[in-house]
PDB file of N, CA, C and O in Angstrom:
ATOM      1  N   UNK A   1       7.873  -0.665   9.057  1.00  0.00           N
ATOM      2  CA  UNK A   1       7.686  -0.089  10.370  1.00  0.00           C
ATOM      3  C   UNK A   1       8.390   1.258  10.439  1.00  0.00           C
ATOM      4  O   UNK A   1       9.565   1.197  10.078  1.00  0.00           O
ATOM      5  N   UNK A   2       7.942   2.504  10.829  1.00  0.00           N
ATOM      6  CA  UNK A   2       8.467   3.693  11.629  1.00  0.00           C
ATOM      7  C   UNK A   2       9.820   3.309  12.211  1.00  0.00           C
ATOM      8  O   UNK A   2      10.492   2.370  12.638  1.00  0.00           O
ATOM      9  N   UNK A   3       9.802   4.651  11.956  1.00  0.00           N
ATOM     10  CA  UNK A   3      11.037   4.931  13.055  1.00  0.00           C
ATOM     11  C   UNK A   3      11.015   5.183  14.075  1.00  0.00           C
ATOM     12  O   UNK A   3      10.217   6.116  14.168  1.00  0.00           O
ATOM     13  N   UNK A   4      11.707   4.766  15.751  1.00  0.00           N
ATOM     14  CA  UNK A   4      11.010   5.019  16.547  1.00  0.00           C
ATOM     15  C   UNK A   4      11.124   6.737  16.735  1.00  0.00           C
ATOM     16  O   UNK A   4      10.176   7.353  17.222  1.00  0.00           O
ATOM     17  N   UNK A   5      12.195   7.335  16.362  1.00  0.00           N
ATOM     18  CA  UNK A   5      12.150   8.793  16.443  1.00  0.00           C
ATOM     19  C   UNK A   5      10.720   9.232  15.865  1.00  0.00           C
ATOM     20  O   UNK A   5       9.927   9.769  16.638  1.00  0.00           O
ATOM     21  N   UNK A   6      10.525   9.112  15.114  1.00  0.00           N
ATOM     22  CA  UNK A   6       9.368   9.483  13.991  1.00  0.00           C
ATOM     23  C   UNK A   6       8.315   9.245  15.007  1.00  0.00           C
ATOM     24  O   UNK A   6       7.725  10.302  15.227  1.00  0.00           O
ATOM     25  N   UNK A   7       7.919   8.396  15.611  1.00  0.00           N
ATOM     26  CA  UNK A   7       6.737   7.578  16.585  1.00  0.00           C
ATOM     27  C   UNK A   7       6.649   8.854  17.484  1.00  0.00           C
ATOM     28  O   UNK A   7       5.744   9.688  17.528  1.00  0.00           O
ATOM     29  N   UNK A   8       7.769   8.798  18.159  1.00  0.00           N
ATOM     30  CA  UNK A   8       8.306   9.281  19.698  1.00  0.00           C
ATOM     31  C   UNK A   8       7.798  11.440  18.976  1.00  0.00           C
ATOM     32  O   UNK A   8       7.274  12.415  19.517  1.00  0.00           O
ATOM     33  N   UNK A   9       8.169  11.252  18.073  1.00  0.00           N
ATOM     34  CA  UNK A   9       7.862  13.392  17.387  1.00  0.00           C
ATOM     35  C   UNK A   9       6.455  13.012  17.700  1.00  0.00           C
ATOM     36  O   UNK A   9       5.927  13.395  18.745  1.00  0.00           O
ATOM     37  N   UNK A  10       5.844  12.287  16.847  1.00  0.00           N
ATOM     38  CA  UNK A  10       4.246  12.424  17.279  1.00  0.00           C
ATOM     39  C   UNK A  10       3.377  12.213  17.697  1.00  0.00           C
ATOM     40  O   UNK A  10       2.219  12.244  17.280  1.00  0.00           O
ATOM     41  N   UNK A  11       4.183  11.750  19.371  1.00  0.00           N
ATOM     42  CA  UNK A  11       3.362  11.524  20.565  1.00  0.00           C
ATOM     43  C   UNK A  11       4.100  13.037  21.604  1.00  0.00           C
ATOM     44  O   UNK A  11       3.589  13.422  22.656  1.00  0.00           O
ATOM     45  N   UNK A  12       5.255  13.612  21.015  1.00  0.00           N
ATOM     46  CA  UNK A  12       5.624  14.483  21.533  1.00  0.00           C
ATOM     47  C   UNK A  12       4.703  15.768  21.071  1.00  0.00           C
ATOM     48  O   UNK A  12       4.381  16.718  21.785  1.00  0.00           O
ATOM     49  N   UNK A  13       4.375  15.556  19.732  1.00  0.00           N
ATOM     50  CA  UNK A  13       3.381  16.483  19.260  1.00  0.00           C
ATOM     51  C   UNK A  13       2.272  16.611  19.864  1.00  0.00           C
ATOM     52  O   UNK A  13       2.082  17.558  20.627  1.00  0.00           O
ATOM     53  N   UNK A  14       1.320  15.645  19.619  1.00  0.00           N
ATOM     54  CA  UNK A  14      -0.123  15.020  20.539  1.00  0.00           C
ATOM     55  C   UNK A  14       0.107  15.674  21.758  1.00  0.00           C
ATOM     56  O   UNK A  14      -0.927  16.302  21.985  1.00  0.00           O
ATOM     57  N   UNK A  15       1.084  15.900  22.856  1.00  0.00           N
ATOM     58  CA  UNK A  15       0.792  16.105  23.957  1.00  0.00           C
ATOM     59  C   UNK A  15       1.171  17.864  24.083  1.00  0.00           C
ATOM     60  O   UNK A  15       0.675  18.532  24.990  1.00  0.00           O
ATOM     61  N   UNK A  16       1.970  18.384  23.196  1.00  0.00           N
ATOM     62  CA  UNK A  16       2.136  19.488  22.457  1.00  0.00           C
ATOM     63  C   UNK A  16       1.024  20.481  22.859  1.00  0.00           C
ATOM     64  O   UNK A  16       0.953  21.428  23.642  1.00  0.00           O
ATOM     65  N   UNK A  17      -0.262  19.541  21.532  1.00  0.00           N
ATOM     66  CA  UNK A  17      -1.474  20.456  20.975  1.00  0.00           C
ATOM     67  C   UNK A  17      -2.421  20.564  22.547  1.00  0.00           C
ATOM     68  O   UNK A  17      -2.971  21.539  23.060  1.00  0.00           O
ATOM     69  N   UNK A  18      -2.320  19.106  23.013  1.00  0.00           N
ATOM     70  CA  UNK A  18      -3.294  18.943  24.655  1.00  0.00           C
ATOM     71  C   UNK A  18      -2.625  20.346  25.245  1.00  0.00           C
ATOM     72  O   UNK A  18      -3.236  21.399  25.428  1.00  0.00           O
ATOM     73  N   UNK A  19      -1.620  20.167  25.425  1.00  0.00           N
ATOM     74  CA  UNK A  19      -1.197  21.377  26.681  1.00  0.00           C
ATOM     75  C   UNK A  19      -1.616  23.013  26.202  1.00  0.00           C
ATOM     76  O   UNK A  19      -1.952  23.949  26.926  1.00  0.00           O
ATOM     77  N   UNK A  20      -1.440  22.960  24.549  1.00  0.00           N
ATOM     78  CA  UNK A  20      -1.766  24.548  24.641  1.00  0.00           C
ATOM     79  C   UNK A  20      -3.463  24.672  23.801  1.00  0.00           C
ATOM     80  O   UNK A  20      -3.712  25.658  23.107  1.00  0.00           O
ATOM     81  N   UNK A  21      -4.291  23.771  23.959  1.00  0.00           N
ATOM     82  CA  UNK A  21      -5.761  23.484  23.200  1.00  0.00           C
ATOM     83  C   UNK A  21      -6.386  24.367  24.301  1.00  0.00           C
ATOM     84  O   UNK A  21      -7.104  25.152  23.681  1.00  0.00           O
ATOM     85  N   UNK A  22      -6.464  24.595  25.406  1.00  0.00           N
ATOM     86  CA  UNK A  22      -7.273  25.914  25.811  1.00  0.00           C
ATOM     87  C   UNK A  22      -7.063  27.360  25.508  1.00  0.00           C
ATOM     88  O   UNK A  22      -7.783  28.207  24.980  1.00  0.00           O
ATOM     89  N   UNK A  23      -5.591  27.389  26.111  1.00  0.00           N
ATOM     90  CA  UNK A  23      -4.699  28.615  25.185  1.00  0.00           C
ATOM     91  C   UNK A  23      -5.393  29.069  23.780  1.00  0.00           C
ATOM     92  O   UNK A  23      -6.105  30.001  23.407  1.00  0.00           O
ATOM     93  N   UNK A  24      -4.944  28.188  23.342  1.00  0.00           N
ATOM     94  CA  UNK A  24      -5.538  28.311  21.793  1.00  0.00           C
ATOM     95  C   UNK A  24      -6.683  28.517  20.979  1.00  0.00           C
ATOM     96  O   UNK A  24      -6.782  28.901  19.813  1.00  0.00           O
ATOM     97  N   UNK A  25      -7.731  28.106  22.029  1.00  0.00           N
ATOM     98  CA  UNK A  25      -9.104  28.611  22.089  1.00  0.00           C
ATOM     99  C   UNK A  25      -9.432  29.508  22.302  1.00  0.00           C
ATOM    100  O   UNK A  25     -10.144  30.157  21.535  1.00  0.00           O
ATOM    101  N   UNK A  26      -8.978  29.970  23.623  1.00  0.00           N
ATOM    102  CA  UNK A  26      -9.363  31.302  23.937  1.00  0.00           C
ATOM    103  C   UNK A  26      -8.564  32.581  23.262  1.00  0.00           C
ATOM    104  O   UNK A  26      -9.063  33.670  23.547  1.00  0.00           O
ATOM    105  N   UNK A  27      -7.625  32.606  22.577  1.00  0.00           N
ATOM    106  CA  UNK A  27      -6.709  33.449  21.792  1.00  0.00           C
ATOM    107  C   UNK A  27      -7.990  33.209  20.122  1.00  0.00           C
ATOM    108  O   UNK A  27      -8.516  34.090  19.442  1.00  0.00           O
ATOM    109  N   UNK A  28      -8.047  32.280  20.041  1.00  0.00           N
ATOM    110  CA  UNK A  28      -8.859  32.744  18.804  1.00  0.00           C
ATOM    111  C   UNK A  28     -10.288  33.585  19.289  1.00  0.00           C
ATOM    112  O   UNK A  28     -10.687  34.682  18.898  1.00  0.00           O
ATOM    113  N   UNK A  29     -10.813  32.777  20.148  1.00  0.00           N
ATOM    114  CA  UNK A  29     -12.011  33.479  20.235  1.00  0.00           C
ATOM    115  C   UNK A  29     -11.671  35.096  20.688  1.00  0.00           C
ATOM    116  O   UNK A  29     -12.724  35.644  21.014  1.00  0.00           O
ATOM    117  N   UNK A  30     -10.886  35.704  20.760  1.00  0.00           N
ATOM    118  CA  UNK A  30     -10.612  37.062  21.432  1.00  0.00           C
ATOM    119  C   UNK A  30     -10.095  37.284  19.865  1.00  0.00           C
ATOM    120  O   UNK A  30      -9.525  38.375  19.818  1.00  0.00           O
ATOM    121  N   UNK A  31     -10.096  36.874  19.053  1.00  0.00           N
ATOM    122  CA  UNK A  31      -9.147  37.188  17.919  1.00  0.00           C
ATOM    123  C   UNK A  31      -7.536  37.960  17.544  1.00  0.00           C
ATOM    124  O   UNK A  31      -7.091  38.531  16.548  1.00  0.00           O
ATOM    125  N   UNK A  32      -6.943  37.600  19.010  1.00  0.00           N
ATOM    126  CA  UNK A  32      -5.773  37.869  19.417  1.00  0.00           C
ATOM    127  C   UNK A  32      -4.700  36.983  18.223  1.00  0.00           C
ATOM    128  O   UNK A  32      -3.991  36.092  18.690  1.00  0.00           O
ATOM    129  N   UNK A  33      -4.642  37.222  16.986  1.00  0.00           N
ATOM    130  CA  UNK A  33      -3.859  36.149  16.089  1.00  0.00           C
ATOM    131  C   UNK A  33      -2.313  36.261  16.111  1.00  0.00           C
ATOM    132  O   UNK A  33      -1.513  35.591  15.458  1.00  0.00           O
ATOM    133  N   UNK A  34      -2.048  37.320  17.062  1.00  0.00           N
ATOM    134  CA  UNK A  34      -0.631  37.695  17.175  1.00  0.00           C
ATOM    135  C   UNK A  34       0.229  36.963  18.153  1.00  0.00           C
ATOM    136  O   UNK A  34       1.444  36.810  18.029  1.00  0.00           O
ATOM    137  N   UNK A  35      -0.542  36.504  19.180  1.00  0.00           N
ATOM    138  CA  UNK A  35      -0.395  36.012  20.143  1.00  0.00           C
ATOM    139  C   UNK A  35      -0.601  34.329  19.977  1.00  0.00           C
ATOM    140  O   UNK A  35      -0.171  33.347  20.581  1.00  0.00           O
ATOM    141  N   UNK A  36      -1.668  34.596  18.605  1.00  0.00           N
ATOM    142  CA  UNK A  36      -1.611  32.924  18.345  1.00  0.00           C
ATOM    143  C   UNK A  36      -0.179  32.520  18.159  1.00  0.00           C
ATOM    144  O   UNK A  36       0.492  31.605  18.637  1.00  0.00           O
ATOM    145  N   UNK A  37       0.085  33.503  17.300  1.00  0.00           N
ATOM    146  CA  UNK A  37       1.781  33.213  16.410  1.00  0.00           C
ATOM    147  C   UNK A  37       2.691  33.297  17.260  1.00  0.00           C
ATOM    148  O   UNK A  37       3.796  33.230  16.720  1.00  0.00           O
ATOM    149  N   UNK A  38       2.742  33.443  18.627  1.00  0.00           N
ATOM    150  CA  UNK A  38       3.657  33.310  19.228  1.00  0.00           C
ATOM    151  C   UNK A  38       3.769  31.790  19.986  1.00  0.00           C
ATOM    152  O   UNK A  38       4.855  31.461  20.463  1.00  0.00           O
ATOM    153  N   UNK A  39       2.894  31.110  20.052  1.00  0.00           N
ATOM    154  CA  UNK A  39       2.570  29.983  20.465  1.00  0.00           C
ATOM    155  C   UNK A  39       3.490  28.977  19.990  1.00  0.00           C
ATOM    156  O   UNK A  39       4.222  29.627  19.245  1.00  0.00           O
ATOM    157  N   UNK A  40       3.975  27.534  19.970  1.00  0.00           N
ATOM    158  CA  UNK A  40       5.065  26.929  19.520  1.00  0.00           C
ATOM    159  C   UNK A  40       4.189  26.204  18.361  1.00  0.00           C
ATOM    160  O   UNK A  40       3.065  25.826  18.691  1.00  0.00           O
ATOM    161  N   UNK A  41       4.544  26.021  17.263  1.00  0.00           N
ATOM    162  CA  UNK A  41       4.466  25.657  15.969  1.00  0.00           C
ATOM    163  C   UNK A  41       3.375  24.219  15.816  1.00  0.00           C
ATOM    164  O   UNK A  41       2.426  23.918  15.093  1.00  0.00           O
ATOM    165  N   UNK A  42       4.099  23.607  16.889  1.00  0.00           N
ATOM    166  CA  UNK A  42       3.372  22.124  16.663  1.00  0.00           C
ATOM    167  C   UNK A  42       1.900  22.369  18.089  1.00  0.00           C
ATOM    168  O   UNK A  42       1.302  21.427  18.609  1.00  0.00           O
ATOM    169  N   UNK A  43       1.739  23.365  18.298  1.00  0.00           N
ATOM    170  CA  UNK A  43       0.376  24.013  19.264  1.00  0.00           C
ATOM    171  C   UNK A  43      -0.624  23.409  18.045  1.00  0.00           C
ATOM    172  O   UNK A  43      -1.538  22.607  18.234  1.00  0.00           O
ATOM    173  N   UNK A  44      -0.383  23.761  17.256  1.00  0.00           N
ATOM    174  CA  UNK A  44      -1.491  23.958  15.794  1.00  0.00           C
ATOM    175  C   UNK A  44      -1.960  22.234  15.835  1.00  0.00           C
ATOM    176  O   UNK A  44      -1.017  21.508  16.151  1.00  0.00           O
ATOM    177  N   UNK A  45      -3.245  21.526  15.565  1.00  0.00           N
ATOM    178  CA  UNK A  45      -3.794  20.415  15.533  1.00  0.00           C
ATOM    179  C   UNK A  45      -3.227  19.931  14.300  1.00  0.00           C
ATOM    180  O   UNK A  45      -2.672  18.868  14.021  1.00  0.00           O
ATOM    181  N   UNK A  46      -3.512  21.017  13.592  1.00  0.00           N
ATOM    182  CA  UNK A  46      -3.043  20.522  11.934  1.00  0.00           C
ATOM    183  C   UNK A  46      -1.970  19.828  11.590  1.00  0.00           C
ATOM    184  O   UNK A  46      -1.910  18.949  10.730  1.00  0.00           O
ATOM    185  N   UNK A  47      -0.811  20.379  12.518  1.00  0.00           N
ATOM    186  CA  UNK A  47       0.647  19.484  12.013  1.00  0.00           C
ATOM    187  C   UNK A  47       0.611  18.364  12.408  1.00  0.00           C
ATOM    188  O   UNK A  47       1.383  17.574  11.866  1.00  0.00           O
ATOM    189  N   UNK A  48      -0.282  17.869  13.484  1.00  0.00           N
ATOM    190  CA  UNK A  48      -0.482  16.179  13.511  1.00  0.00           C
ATOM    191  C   UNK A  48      -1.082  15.372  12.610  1.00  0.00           C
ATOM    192  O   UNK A  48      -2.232  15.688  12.304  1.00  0.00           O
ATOM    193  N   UNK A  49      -0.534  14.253  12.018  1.00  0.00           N
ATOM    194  CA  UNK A  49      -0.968  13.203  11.836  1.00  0.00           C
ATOM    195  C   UNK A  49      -0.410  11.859  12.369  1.00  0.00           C
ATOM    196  O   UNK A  49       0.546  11.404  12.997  1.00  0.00           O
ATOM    197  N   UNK A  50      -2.507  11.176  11.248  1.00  0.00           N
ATOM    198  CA  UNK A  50      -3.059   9.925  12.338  1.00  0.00           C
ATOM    199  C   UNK A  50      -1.611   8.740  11.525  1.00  0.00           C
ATOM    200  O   UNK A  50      -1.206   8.635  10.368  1.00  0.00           O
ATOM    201  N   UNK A  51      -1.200   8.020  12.884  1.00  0.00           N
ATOM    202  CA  UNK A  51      -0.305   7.115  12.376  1.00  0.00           C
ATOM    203  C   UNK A  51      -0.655   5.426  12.985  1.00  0.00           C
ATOM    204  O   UNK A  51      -0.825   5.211  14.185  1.00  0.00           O
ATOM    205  N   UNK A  52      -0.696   4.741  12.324  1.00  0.00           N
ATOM    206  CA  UNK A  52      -0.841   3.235  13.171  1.00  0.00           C
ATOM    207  C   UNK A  52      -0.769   3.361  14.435  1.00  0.00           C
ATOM    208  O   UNK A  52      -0.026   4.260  14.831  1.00  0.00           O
ATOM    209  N   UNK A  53      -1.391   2.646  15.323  1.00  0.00           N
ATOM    210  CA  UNK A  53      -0.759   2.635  16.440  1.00  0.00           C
ATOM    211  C   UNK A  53      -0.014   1.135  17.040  1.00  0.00           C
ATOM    212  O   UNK A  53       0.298   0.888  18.204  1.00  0.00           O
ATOM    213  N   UNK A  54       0.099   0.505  16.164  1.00  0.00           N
ATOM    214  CA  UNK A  54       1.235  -0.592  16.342  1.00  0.00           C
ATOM    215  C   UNK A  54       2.269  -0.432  15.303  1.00  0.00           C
ATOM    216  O   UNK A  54       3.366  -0.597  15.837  1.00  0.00           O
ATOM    217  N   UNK A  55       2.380  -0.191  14.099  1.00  0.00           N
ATOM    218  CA  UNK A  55       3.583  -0.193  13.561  1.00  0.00           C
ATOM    219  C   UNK A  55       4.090   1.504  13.396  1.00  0.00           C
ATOM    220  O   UNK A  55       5.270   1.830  13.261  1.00  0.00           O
ATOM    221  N   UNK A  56       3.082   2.350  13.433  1.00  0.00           N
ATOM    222  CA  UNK A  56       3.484   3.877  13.221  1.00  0.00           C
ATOM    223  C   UNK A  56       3.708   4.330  11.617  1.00  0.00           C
ATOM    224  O   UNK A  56       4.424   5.134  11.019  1.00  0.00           O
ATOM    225  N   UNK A  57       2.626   3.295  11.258  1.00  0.00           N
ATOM    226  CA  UNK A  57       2.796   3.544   9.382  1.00  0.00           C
ATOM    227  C   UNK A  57       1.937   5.041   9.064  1.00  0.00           C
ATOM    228  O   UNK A  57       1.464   5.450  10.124  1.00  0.00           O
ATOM    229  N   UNK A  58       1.671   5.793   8.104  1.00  0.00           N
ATOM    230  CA  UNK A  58       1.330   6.985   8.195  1.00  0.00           C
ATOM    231  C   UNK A  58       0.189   6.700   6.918  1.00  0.00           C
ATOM    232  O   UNK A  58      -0.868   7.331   6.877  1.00  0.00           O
ATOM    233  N   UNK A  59       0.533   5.731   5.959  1.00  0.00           N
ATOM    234  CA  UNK A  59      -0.454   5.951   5.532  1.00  0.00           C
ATOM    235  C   UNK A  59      -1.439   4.259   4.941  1.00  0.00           C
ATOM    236  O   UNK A  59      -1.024   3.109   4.800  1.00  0.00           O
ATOM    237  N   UNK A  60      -2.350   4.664   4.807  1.00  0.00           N
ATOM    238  CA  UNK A  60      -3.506   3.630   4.849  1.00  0.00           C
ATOM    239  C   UNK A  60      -4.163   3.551   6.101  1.00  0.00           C
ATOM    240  O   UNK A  60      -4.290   2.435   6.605  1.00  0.00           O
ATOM    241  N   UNK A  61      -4.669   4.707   6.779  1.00  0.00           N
ATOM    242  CA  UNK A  61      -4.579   4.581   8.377  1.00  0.00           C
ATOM    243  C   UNK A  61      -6.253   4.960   8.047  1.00  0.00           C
ATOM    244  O   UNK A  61      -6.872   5.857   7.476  1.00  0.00           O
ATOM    245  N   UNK A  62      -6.611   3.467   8.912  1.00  0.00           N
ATOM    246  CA  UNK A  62      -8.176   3.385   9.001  1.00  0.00           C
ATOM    247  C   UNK A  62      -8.863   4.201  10.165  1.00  0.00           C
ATOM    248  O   UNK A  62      -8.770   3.320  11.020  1.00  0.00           O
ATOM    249  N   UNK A  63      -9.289   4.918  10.614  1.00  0.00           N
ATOM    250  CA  UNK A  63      -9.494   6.374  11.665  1.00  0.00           C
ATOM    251  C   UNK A  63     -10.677   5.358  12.713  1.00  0.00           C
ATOM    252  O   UNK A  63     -10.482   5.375  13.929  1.00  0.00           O
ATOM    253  N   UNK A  64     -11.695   4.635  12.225  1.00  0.00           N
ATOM    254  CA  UNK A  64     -12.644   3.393  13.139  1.00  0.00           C
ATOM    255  C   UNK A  64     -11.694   2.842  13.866  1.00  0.00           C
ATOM    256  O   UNK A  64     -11.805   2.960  15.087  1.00  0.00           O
ATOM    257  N   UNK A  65     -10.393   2.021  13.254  1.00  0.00           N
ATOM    258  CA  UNK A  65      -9.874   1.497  13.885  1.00  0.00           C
ATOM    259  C   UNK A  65      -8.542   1.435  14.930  1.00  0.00           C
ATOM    260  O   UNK A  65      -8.169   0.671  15.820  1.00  0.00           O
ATOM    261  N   UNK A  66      -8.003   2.770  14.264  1.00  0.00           N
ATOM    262  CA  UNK A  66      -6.753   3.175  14.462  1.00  0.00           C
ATOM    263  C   UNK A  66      -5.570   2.496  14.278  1.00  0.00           C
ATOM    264  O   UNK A  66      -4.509   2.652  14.881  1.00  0.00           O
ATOM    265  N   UNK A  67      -5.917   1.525  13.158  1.00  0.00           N
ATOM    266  CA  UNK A  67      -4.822   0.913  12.270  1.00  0.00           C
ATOM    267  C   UNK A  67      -4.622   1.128  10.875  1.00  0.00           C
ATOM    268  O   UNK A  67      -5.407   1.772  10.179  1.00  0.00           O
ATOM    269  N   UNK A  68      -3.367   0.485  10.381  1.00  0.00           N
ATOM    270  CA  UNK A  68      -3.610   0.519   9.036  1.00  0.00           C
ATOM    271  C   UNK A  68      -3.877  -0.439   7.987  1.00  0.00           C
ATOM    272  O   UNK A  68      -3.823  -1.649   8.207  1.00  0.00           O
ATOM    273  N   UNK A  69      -4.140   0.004   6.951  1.00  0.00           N
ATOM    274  CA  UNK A  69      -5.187  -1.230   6.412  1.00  0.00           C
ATOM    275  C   UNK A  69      -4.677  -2.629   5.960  1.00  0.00           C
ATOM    276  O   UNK A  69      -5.290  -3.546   5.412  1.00  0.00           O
ATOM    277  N   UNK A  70      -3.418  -2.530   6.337  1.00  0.00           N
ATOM    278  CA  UNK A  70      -2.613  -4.277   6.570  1.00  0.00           C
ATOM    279  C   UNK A  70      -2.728  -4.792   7.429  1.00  0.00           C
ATOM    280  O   UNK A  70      -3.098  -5.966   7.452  1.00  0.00           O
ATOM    281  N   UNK A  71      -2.303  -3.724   9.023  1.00  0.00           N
ATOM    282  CA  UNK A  71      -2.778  -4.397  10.176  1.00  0.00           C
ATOM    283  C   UNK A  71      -3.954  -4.894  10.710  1.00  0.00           C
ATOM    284  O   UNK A  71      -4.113  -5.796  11.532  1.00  0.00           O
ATOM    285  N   UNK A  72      -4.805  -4.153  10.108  1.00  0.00           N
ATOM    286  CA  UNK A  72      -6.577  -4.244   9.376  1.00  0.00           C
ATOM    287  C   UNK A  72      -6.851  -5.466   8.998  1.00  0.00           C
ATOM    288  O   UNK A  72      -7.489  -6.163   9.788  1.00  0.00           O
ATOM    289  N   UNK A  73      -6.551  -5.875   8.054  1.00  0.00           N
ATOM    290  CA  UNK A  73      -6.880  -6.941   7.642  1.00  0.00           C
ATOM    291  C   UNK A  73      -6.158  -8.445   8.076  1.00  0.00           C
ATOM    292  O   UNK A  73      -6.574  -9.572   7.806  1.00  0.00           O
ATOM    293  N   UNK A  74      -4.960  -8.064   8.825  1.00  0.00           N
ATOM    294  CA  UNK A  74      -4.317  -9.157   9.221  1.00  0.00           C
ATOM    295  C   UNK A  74      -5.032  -9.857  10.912  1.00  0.00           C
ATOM    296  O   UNK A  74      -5.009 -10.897  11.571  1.00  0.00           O
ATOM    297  N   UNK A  75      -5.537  -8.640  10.958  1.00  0.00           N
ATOM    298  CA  UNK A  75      -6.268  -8.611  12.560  1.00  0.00           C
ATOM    299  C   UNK A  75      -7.639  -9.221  11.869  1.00  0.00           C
ATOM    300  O   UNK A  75      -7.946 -10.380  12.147  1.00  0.00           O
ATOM    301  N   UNK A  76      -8.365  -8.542  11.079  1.00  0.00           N
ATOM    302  CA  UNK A  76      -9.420  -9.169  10.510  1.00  0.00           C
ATOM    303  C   UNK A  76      -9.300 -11.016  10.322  1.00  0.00           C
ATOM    304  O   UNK A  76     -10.158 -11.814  10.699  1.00  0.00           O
ATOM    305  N   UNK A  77      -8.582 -11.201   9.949  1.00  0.00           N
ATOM    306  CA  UNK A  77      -8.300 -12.787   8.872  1.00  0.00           C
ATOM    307  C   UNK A  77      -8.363 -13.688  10.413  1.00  0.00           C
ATOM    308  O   UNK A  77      -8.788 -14.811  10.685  1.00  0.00           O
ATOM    309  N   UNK A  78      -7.784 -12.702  11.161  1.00  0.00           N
ATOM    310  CA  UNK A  78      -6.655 -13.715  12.917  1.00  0.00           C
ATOM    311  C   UNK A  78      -8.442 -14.289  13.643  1.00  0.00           C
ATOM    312  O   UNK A  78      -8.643 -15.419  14.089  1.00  0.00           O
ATOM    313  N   UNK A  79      -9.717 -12.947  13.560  1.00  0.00           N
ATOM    314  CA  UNK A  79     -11.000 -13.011  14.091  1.00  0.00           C
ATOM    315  C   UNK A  79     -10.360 -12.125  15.458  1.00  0.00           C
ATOM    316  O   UNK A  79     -10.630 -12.570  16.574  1.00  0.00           O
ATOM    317  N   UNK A  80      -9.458 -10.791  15.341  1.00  0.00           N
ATOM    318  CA  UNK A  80      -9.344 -10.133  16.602  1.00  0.00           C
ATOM    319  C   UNK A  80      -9.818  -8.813  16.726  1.00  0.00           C
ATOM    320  O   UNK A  80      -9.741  -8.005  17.652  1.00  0.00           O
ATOM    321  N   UNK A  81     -10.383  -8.751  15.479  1.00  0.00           N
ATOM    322  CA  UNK A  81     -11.744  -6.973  15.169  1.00  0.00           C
ATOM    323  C   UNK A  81     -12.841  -7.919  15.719  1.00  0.00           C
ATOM    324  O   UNK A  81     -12.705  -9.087  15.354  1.00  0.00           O
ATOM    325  N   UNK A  82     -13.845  -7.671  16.480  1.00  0.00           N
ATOM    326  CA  UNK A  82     -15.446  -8.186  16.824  1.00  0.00           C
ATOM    327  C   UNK A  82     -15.971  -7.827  15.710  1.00  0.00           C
ATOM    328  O   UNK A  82     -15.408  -6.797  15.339  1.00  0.00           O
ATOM    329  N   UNK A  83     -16.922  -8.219  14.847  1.00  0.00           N
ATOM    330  CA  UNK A  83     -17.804  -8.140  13.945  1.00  0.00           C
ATOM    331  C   UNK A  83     -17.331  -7.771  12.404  1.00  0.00           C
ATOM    332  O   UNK A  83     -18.121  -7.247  11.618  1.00  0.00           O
ATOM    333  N   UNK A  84     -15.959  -8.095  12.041  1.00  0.00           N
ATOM    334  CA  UNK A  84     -16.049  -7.644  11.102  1.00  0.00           C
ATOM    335  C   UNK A  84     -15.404  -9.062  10.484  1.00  0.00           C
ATOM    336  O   UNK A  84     -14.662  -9.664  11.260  1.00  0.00           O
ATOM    337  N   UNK A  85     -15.573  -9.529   9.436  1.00  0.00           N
ATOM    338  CA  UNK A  85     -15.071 -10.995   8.703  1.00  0.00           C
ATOM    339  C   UNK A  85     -15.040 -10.986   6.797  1.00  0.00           C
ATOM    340  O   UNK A  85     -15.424  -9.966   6.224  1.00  0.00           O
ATOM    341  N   UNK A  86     -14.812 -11.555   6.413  1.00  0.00           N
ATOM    342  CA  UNK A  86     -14.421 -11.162   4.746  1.00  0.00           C
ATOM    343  C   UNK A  86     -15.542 -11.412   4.456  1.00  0.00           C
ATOM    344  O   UNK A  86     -16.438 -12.181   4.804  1.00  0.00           O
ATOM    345  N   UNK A  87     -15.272 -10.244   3.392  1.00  0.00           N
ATOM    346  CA  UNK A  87     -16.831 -10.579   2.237  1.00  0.00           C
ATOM    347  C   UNK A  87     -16.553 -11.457   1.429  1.00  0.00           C
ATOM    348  O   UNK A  87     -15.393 -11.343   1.034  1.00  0.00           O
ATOM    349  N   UNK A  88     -17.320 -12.639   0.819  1.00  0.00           N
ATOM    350  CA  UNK A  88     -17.572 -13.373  -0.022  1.00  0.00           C
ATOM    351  C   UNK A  88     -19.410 -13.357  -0.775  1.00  0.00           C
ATOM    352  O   UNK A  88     -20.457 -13.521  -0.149  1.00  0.00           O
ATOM    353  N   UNK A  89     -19.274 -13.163  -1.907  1.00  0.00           N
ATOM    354  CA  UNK A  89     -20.741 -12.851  -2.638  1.00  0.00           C
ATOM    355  C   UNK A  89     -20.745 -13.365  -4.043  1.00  0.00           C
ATOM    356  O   UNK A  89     -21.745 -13.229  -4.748  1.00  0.00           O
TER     357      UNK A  89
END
């Protein structure tokens, strides 16, 4: 499991990119890039990443589900994903 600091940066981030995503649009489309760079660091979409959203693991992170692929499959096995169940062939 995450740390909750670690959790807590990148929901502080996420709300970061929301607040300056018009800003940021309209500075590119004017091609104002100077003004991009003055913007705060974590503005940028890029420095986010996708993390579990129950344990805050960073990687194996299924993007359909917004878990990762332990919690994935442990949710799978329980019958608490709708339609999805183990392959056997």
């Amino acid at each position: 499991m995450a740390k909750e600091s670690i959790k807590a940066r990148e929901i502080k981030r996420k709300k970061t990119v929301d607040k300056y995503a018009a800003k940021r649009a309209e500075l590119k489309e004017a091609g104002d890039y100077l003004a991009l760079q003055k913007l705060p660091r974590n503005a940028s979409p890029v420095r986010m990443h996708n993390r579990c959203q129950l344990t805050g693991r960073p990687k194996g992170y299924m993007r359909l589900f917004g878990v990762s692929r332990i919690n994935f499959r442990e949710m799978a096995l329980a019958g608490l994903i709708p339609g999805v169940r183990k392959a056997s062939w």
